[in-house]
C-alpha positions as CSV (number, residue, x, y, z in Angstrom):
1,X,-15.9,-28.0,-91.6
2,X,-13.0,-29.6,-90.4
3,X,-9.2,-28.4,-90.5
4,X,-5.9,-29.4,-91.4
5,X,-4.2,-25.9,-90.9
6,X,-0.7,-25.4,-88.4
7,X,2.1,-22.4,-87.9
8,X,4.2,-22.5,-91.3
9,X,7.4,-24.0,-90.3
10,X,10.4,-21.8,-88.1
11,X,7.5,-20.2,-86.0
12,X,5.7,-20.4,-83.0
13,X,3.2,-18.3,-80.9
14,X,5.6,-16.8,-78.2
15,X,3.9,-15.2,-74.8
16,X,4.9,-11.3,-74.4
17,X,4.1,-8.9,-72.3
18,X,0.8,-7.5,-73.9
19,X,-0.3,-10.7,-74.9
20,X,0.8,-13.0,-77.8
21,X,2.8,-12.7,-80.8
22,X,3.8,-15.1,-83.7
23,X,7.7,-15.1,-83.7
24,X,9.7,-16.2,-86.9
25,X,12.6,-17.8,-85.1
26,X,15.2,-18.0,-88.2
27,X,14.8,-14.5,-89.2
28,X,13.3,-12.7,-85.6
29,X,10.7,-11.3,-87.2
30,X,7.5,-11.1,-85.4
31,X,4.0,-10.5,-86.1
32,X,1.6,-9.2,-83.6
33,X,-1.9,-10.3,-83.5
34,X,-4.9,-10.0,-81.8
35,X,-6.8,-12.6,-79.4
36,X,-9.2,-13.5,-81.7
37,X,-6.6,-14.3,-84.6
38,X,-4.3,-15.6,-81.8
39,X,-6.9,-18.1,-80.8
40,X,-8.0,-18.8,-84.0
41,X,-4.6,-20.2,-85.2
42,X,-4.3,-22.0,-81.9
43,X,-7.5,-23.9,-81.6
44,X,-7.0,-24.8,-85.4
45,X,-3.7,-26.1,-84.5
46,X,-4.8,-28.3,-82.2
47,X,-7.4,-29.8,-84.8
48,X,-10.4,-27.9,-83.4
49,X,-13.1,-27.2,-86.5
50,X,-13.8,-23.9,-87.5
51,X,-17.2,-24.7,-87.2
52,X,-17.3,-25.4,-83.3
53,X,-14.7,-22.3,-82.6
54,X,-17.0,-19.8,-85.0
55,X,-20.2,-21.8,-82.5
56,X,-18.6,-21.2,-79.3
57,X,-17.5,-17.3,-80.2
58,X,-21.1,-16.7,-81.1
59,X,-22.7,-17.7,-78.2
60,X,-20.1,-16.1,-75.7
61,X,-20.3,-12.6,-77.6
62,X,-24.0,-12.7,-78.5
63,X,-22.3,-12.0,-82.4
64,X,-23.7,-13.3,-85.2
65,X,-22.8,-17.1,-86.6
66,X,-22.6,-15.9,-89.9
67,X,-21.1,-12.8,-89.5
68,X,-18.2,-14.8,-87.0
69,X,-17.9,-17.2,-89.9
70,X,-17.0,-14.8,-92.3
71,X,-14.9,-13.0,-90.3
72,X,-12.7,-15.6,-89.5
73,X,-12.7,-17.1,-93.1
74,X,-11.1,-13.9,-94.1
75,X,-9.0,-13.6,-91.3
76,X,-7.8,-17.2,-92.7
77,X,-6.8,-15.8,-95.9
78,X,-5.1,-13.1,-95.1
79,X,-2.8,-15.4,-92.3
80,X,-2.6,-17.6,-94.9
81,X,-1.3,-15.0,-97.7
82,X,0.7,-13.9,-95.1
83,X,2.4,-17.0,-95.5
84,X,2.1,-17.6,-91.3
85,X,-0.3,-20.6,-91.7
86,X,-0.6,-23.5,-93.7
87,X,-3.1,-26.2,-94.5
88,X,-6.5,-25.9,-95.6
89,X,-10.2,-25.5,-94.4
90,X,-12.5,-28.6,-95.6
């Protein structure tokens, strides 16, 4: 499956001091996420495929593939509903 998918526009994944947050610049709202959601929108960023992120995560936590897969498909969704992501899963 590759991907197409990048921070809606006026944000960006900003360092703080219990990890990482995605911070809406024009409006200074933020939205604070966990690692895995955190990576997620970063490796897709930078054009990695779902399929070799959900691959690697499996094997490093023993989960699994399927149940990784899902799991992040959802958490897609909802970033994407949440209007922080755009682009699309193919």
């Amino acid at each position: 499956m590759t991907t197409v998918v990048h921070l809606r526009q006026g944000l960006s994944i900003v360092e703080v001091e219990d990890g990482k947050v995605i911070l809406d610049t024009r409006r200074g709202v933020y939205w604070h996420l966990n690692q895995t959601a955190i990576t997620m929108v970063e490796e897709l960023g930078r054009g990695r495929a779902l399929d070799d992120l959900v691959g690697q995560i499996a094997r490093e936590t023993g989960a699994d593939a399927e149940r990784v897969r899902s799991d992040h498909l959802a958490l897609f969704d909802e970033l994407r509903r949440a209007k922080l992501i755009e682009g699309k899963l193919s």
